[in-house]
Structure formats: structure tokens, C-alpha cells
N, C-alpha and C positions, 0 to 999 in steps of 0.2 A: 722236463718243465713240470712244475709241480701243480697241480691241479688249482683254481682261483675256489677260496673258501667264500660261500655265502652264507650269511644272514639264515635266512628261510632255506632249508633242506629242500629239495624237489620243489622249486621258485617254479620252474617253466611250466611242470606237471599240473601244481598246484592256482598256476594263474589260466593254465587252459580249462580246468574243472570250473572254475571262476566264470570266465567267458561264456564258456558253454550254457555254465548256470543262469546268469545275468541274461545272458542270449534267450532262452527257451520260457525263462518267470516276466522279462522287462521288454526286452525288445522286440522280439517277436511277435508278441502278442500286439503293444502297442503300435506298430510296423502296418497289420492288419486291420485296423482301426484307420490308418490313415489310407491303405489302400482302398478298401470298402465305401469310405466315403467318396475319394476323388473316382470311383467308379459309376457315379450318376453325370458326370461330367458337370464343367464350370458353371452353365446356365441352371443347373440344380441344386448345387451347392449354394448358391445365389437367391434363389427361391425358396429353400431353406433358412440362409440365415438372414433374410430379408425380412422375415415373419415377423409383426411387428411381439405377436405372442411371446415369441423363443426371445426375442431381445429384452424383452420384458423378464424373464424366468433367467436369462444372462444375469441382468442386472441386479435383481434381487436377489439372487445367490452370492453373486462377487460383493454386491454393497453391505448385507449384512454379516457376511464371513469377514468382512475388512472392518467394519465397526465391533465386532464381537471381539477381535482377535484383538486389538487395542485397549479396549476395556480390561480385558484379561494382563495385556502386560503390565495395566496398573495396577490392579487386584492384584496381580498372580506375584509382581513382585513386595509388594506389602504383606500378602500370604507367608512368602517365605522368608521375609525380612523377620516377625514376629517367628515362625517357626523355629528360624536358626540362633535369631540374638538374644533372646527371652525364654524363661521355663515360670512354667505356668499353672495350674491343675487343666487337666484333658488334654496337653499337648499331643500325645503319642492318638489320641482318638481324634485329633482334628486333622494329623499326620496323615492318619490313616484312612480319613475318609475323602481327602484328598486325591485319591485312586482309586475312589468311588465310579467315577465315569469310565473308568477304562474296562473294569469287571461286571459294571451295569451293562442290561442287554440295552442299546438305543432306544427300541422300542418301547420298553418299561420307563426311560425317562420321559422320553416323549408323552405316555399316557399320566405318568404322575404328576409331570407337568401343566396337564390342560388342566387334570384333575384340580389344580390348583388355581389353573388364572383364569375359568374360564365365566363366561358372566354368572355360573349359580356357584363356583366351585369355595375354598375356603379363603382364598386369599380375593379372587374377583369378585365376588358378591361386595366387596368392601371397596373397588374402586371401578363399580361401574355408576354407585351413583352421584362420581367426581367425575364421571366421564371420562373416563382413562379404560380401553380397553386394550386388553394385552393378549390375549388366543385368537387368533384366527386371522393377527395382524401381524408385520414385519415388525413388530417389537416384540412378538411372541416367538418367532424363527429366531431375531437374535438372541433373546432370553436363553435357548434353547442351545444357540450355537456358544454362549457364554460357558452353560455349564458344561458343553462334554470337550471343553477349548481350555479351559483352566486348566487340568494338569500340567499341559505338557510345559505352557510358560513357570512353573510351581518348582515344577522337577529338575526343568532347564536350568534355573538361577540358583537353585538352595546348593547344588555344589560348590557353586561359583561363589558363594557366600559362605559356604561353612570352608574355604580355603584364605579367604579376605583376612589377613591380618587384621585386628583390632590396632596392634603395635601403629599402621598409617594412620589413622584418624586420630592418634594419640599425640604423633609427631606435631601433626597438624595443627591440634587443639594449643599444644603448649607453643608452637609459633604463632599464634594469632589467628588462627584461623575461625571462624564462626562457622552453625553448624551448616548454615545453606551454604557456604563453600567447601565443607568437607565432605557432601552429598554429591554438589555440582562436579565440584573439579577434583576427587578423589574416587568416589563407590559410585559414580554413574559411568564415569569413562570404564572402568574394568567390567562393569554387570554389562554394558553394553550390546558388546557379542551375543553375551548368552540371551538379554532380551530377546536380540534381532532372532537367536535360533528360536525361541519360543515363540515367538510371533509367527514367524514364518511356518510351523509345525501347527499352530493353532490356526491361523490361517488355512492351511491347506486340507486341514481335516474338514474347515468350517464348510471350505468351496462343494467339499463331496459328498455330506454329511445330508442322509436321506431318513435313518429308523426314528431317530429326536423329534426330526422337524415335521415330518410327514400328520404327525396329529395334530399338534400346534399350531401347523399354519394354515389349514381350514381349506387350502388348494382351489382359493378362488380366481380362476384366470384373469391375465393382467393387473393381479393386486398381490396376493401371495403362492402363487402359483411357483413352485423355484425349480431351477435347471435340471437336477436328477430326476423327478418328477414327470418333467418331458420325457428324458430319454425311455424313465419307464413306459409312457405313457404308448410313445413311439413302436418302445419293442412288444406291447400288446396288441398294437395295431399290424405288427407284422412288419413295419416300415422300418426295414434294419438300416439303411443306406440315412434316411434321415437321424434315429438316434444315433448312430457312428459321427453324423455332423453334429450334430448338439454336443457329442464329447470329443471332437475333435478341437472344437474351439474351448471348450472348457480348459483341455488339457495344455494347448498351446497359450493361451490367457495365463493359467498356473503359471506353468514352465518358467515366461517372460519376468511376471512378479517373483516367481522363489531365485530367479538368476540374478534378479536387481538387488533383491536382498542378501542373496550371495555374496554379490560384489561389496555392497557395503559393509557387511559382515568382516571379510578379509579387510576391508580399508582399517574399519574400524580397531579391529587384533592386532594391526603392523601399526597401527597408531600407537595404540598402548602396551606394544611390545611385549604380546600374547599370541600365541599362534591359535587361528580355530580350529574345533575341533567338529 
């Protein structure tokens, strides 16, 4: 009997090295995380996340990573709509600085950031006497989570758009179609997916995202105090069993929303008979 040819040479080899990997970098470590907490037992986990503080530093974390990460999918796909359909003078330099946040240290954005909105800096001094203050408030965390949240919805869509036949919108145009229906019912169903994966990657950076925000947001308890911030705070105080709960629920909270968006991610791809990727 002649031996079954496969695909992938040493398949079994190479998906144990796999596991193993995944095992030792993902699970494991997060595995520890959930044990260390449930080691203070139920009625401490309960005392912990009962805190009216920590629900406060939940919430402001999730609420502006989920406003930040929205704003970005409409920037970020207007960003790449201009990038891809249009040539322009400075294209290749606004391309480029578009991967500014990734190579930027957190930290330096966070300081150039306050540098900027803070009530004496270049851009605050001009909208504190409209009374609009932007550092040291939850519009300055999100300001903050906008800018290092942009690439990923940027990078997400421009493939997705530099594969988009122009030929569809053409078909369209010459049957009647107008251009809010060749947006609506043509290039928003296909960009779709790839929003939701930008979303969901801006998002989730948004949720964990500490060196930006830590100058910006002035870490005034129960006002801009946010969730990484606890845990740091936690693990200076030596209280490992409570920052493990502070990221325990962070990470279960994630999990729930990236799996929802998962799900519609796929609905969406077998809708318009694309598979995600």
C-alpha cells in the first residue's frame, strides 16, 4: 500500500512544535493568571471586583478603547480609501507615516501628546479658553487610543481595497446606480470583514494600551484612572492575587467581544462570499 501523500511534509512533527509553542508563549502562561486569581477564593475575587474603583478603571478602559476604535474605522477607512484610489504629491510620506505608531515608543507618543493638549501646551492653550479640555481627561485617553489604533484599521482595508475591482462600480454606474448605492450595496459589503478585523485589532490594543495613555490621562481615581494602571498599581503593592483579578476579567471581557466579532466577521465573509482571513 502506497504511503498517503500530504500537503505539509512532517504535518504531525510540525503541528506538535506548534502546540508545544502555542502551549508554553499562550496558554500556559494565561492558564496561571486564571489560577493565581481563583487562589484567594470566591469571597475575594468578589471584594476585588466589587471595588467600586476597579469598576470605574473597567469601564474607562473598555469605554474609550470602544469609542476610539470606531472613530478609527471611519478615519482609518477614508485614510485608505484616498491612499489607494487617488495619487497625490506626499502620498508615499503620508503612507509612511501611517506606521508611525507602530515604530513610535508608546511613551514618546504619550509625552508628545500632552506636550500638545495640555492647558499651556501648543494646541490647549487655544482650547482651554472655549473650555474644552482635552489632557488629563477621557477625551485625552481616547485622543491617545485614536492615534496608536489607526494603523491597524489602515493596513487592514488598503489590501482589501487595492484588490476591489474598479470594473464593479463601473457595472453599477452604467445600470443606474447612484453613488450612495455603489458605496452602500457594493464596497461596504466586501470592506466589511476587513473593517470588523481592524476594529477588532484596534480595539483590543485600545483595551491594553498603557505607555500612550499613562501621561495623558492625569490618573485621577474614579475619573481617568484606567484598568492597566490598577494592575500596575496592584503589582507595586505586592498584591499579585488582586492584579491577576483585574486581568482576569480584562482578559475574559476581550475574549467575549473579539469572539462576537469573530462571529460576525465570518457571517459577514459567507455573506459576501469571501472567506476571512
Amino acid at each position: 500500500m502506497s504511503q498517503r501523500s500530504r500537503v505539509l511534509p512532517g504535518f504531525g512533527l510540525s503541528l506538535g512544535f506548534t502546540l508545544a509553542y502555542l502551549s508554553l508563549i499562550v496558554l500556559i502562561p494565561l492558564s496561571a493568571v486564571f489560577i493565581k486569581s481563583l487562589g484567594i477564593g470566591w469571597d475575594g475575587l468578589w471584594e476585588i471586583l466589587s471595588s467600586e474603583r476597579i469598576l470605574k478603571s473597567l469601564q474607562l478602559s473598555f469605554s474609550t478603547a470602544l469609542f476610539a476604535a470606531l472613530v478609527n474605522v471611519v478615519f482609518g477607512l477614508l485614510l485608505a480609501w484616498c491612499l489607494v484610489r487617488y495619487t497625490f504629491p506626499g502620498k508615499r510620506i503620508i503612507d509612511a507615516l501611517v506606521d508611525l505608531p507602530f515604530a513610535l515608543p508608546t511613551a514618546v507618543a504619550g509625552i508628545a501628546l500632552t506636550s500638545l493638549y495640555a492647558p499651556t501646551g501648543w494646541i490647549g492653550q487655544y482650547l482651554e479658553p472655549m473650555g474644552i479640555k482635552v489632557a488629563y481627561t477621557p477625551i485625552g485617553i481616547t485622543l491617545a487610543l485614536i492615534f496608536i489604533g489607526l494603523p491597524f484599521v489602515v493596513r487592514t482595508v488598503q489590501p482589501v481595497l487595492s484588490d476591489l475591482e474598479t470594473e464593479l462600480e463601473e457595472a453599477a454606474s452604467a445600470l443606474g446606480a447612484n453613488r450612495l448605492q455603489i458605496v452602500t450595496k457594493i464596497i461596504l459589503p466586501i470592506l466589511f470583514p476587513a473593517l470588523l478585523t481592524g476594529f477588532a485589532l484596534a480595539f483590543a490594543r485600545g483595551v491594553g494600551e498603557y505607555g500612550s495613555v499613562i501621561f495623558i490621562a492625569g490618573n485621577q481615581p474614579f475619573e481617568t484612572e484606567i484598568a492597566p494602571l490598577m494592575i500596575i498599581s496592584r503589582l507595586e503593592e505586592y498584591d499579585y492575587a488582586g492584579a491577576t483579578t483585574i486581568a482576569v476579567v480584562m482578559l475574559v471581557l476581550s475574549f467575549v467581544i473579539l469572539f462576537l466579532i469573530n462571529l460576525l466577521q465570518g457571517w459577514a465573509s459567507r455573506r459576501t462570499g469571501r472567506t476571512a482571513k
